[in-house]
C-alpha positions, 0 to 999 in steps of 0.5 A: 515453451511459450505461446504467442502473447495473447491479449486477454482472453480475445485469442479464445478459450482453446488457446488460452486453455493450451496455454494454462496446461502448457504453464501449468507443465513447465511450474512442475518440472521447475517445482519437482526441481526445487524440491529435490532439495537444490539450491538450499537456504533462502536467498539474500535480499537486496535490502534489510528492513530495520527492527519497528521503532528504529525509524520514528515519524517526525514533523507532518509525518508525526502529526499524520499518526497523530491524526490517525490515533486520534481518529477512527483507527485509534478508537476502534478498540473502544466502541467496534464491535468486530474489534472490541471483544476481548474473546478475539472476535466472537461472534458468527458473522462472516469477518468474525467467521474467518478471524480476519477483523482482529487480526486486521487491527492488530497488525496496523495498530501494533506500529501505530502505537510503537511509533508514536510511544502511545501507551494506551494502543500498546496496552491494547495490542499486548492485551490481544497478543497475551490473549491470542497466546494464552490460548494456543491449544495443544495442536498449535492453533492459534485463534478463536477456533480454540474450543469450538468446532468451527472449522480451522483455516489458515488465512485469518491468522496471516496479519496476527503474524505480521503484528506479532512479530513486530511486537517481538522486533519493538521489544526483544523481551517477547521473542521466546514466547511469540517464536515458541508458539509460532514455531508449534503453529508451524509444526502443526500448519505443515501436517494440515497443508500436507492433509489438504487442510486448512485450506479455502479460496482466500487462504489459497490466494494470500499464502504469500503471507505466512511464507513471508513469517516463515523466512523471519522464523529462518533468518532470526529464530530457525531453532534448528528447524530449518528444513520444516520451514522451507518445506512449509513455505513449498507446501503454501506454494504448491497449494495455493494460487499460481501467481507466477503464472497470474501475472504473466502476460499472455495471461493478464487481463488487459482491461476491466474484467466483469465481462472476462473468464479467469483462466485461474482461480477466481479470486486472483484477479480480486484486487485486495488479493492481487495487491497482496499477491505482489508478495508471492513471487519475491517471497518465492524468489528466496527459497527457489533462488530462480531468477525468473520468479523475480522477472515476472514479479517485475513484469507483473508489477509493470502490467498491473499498473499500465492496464489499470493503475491511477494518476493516484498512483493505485489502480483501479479494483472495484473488487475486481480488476476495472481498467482504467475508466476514470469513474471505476474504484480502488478500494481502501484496503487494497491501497495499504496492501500494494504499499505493503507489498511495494515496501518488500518488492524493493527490499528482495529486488531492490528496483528504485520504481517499486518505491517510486510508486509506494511514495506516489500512492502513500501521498495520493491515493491513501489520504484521498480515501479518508477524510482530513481527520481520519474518523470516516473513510470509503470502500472506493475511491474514483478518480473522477468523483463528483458525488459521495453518497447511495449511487444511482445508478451504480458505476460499480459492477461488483459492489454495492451503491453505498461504496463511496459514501464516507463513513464507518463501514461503507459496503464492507468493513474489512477497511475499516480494521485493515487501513491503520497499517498504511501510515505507520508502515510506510514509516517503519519502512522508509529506511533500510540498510544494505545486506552487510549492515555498514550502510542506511538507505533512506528510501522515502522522503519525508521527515524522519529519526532513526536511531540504529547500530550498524555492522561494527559497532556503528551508532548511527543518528539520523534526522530528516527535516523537511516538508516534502511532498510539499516541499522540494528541500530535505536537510539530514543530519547524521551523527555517527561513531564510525564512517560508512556511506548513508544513501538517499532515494532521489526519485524518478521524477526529480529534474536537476537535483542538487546537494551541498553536504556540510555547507559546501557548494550545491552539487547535481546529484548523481544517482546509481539504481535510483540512489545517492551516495552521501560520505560520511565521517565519524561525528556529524554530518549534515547535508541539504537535498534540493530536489525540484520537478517538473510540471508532467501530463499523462494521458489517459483515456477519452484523450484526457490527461493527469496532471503531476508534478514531483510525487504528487497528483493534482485535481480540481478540488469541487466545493461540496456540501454536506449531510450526516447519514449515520451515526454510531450510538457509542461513538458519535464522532463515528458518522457516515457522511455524504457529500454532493457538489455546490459547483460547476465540475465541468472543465477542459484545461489547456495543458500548455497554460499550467503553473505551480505555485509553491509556498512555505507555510507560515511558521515552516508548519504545515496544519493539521490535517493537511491532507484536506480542502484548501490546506496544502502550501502547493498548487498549480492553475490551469487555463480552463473553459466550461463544457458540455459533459454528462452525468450518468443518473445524478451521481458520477460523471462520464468518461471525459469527452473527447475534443469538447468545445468550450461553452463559455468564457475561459477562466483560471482554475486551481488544482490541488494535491490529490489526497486533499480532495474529496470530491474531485476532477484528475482526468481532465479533458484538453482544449487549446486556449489560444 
């Protein structure tokens, strides 16, 4: 039975109430269905993620974890104290009270430093991974409860999985240490969950996680215990939050949620939780085998995005989900989980759009949020953001004035531990292979190597070189034992794509579910991909518009000042920094007067960093004239105005890839230059 579909909370409490109990009916009898023990085993992906260190950064890509290392994140080790204790985190303060700091670093850096072979971060993560299991009690526990009588709960241990095993996929000689101790946290996790322990409200939230371990326990390393896993995985489902029925429609709030009653637990409509809570279905799907879990995770995934999401390609969550006012926040950590959570959306489902916005996000939103050499970063980024310092007044309901200030730990520091997982897990992520193990499927474009063996004995070397996104040209070279069939993602928004393999004449592409099918034969193959596109407008509130072409955003880039707010004692390149405009921001643009202009850097290098002011070879100009719009107290602008009239004379502006830009204007209102 299904209630005609809401919107919001606006049918009143009554009928949403009957809804809920309605739901909340229907999920038991299909859960007392499950666990009556049918169907049995997890069910297949659509993809298989490859071993860490099987797909290698090269080119820009290389240079970007190149920056990062340099940066923040590969120095937090040396000087923060929420991850530089070598007790895992002692202390008492709240991020150390729920183990969520160490764990954090852990499982961003343990790729981090795989994939750029460095040896001082891998020293780093193997010393925590050593210390974590060197401690494990007699119970299983794992964490810095050991010995002490802080109460024990599941949640901070979650990411410390996610880097263990990882380590485990880079080197096979940690696999009997690392699954032995799983394996009796396992043992150990299952009484407490059939106790009612273990548990609270971000625990309840993020249980998607732990299943997520416990299928890698299933599908490499069951030791015999499969029925304990799945029985796991169930127990995690039946006490934590309800996703299946968070993202259903009648039920999904439609717009910014401050001034809305959460039918469900409070902390699903929090943005980090829902971007991690994309998980939970898909992750359900396996052990369930029902098809609807995969249907309302897809429909989850559309709703969440049309009613808050950004040109960025993020949406909008300034701890709560905010709609989608121009001036509203995403934060950091909530834009690598939805990459995360993207990547195993497109692994179980296998829909092309999942990967399509992973690719739109990775190359906007991510950069946006930190500065070019990643030594400062937000908590919230805006899609109309004239101003980087202590806001007055606040445009952020939930969070403090501080938020968009760029800096080491700016209203919260779980962004600074939890962000070094966005680049190094989009690589280890951009390539998959089909389910029997005879194919590779590049899924993000950019510049890659892969060295990986394939069902039968198949040796197979692959290398991508290219500029992409700021280029339209990718040529791969494969070098392999045997012949199979290689594809390559061409993403939604290519127009008249073409490819020439082995120097032959320059074919359209011919896509099926968003992929390309490549021949290839024994020894080398070579082919070049021209994937060009088109300049696109979105709409979006106030009767402004974005401005896209392929995968990335573009905005008008405002000249800024600068000024040191705080500055770390131990390390000084760790400042808080706020900017402020040094120029008119106020436009309409004309969107029928937009041109690209694409060049190839000198050298065929892009610099380095090249996600900062003036630096990427891709621009795109806009007719546009100065008008009248308002500035809420002195630092964020309103809501675009609707039909403006030009206040003076018309000029040329340039707008720049997204993620360059610190300050910025994306959402821009229109005028008629002619």
């Amino acid at each position: 039975m299904r209630l005609p579909q809401a919107d919001g909370v606006a049918n009143g409490p009554f009928a949403m109430l009957w809804g809920v109990l309605i739901s909340f009916f229907a999920s038991i009898a299909t859960r007392s269905v499950v666990k009556g023990g049918s169907p049995t085993g997890l069910a297949p992906k659509a993809f298989l993620n490859l071993p860490l260190g099987t797909v290698k950064p090269a080119g820009w890509l290389h240079d970007q974890l190149v920056v990062q290392t340099n940066g923040l994140a590969g120095h937090e080790h040396d000087f923060y104290d929420y991850v530089s204790d070598s007790d895992w985190i002692g202390g008492t303060s709240y991020y150390s009270y729920l183990e969520e700091a160490g764990s954090y670093w852990f499982n961003g850096m343990v790729p981090n430093g795989v994939l750029l072979n460095d040896s001082t971060i891998q020293s780093q993560v193997q010393q925590f991974l050593d210390y974590v299991l060197d401690h494990q009690d007699s119970t299983g526990w794992l964490g810095p409860e050991v010995n002490t009588t802080k109460p024990r709960y599941l949640w901070g241990r979650y990411p410390f999985f996610f880097g263990a095993i990882q380590m485990v996929e880079a080197n096979p000689a940690l696999t009997d240490r690392v699954v032995s101790a799983l394996h009796k946290f396992v043992s150990l996790a299952n009484t407490m969950l059939h106790n009612g322990e273990g548990l609270e409200d971000w625990a309840r939230t993020r249980w998607e996680d732990f299943v997520m371990t416990l299928q890698w326990l299933y599908d490499f390393h069951p030791e015999g215990k499969e029925d304990l896993l799945i029985d796991t995985m169930k127990q995690l489902k039946y006490t934590g939050d309800p996703w299946e029925d968070v993202f259903k429609e009648e039920y999904f709030p439609k717009i910014a949620v401050e001034n809305l009653t959460n039918p469900f637990p409070e902390l699903t409509w929090h943005g980090v939780n829902m971007a991690e809570g994309l998980k939970a279905l898909p992750s359900t799907y396996r052990f369930t085998h029902n098809q609807s879990d995969l249907d309302v995770a897809s429909k989850g995934w559309d709703l969440l995005f049309q009613y808050h999401g950004r040109p960025s390609g993020i949406y909008a969550a300034d701890e709560y989900l905010a709609g989608l006012e121009a001036v509203r926040g995403t934060e950091l950590c909530l834009v690598v989980e939805t990459m995360f959570s993207g990547s195993y959306l497109y692994q179980v489902i296998g829909d092309p759009k999942f990967a399509d916005r992973v690719e739109r996000i990775t190359y906007n939103a991510l950069p946006a949020e930190l500065t070019g050499d990643m030594w400062s970063r937000q908590y919230l980024q805006q899609q109309n953001q004239i101003a980087a310092k202590n806001m007055t007044p606040n445009p952020f309901p939930e969070d403090g004035p501080y938020s968009n200030v760029f800096g080491l730990e700016p209203n919260y520091p779980c962004c600074t531990v939890n962000h070094p997982q966005g680049w190094p897990k989009f690589i280890s992520n951009a390539f998959v292979a089909t389910p029997d193990q005879t194919s590779l499927v590049h899924v993000y474009l950019g510049p890659y190597s892969v060295n990986t063996t394939l069902a039968n004995g198949n040796n197979v070397a692959v290398s991508v070189d290219t500029l992409y996104p700021f280029s339209d040209s990718l040529t791969t070279t494969i070098t392999a034992a045997k012949a199979f069939t290689y594809y390559v993602r061409i993403p939604s928004w290519v127009s008249q794509g073409t490819i020439s393999v082995n120097g032959g004449a320059a074919r359209p592409v011919s896509p099926s579910n968003g992929l390309h099918a490549v021949s290839v034969n024994a020894g080398t193959t070579k082919f070049t991909l021209d994937l060009p596109s088109d300049i696109t407008i979105e709409e979006r509130p106030h009767g402004s518009v974005a401005v896209h072409r392929g995968p990335l955003h573009y905005a008008f880039d405002i000249s800024r000042s600068q000024k040191v707010l705080a500055q770390n004692a131990q390390q000084p390149l760790a400042v808080d920094l706020e900017f402020d405009t040094t120029e008119t921001w106020q436009y309409a643009i004309d969107p029928s007067t937009l041109v690209f202009h694409g060049s190839t850097p000198s050298g065929g290098k892009l610099p380095s960093p090249v996600f900062d002011s003036g630096l990427p070879p891709f621009t795109i100009t806009a007719t546009a004239c100065p008008i009248d719009w308002e500035v809420a107290g002195d630092t964020f602008a309103a809501a675009p105005p609707t039909n403006p009239t030009c206040t003076g004379a018309v000029k040329n502006i340039t707008l720049w890839p997204f993620g360059s830009t610190k300050l910025r204007i994306s959402e821009f209102p229109t005028f008629k230059a002619n």
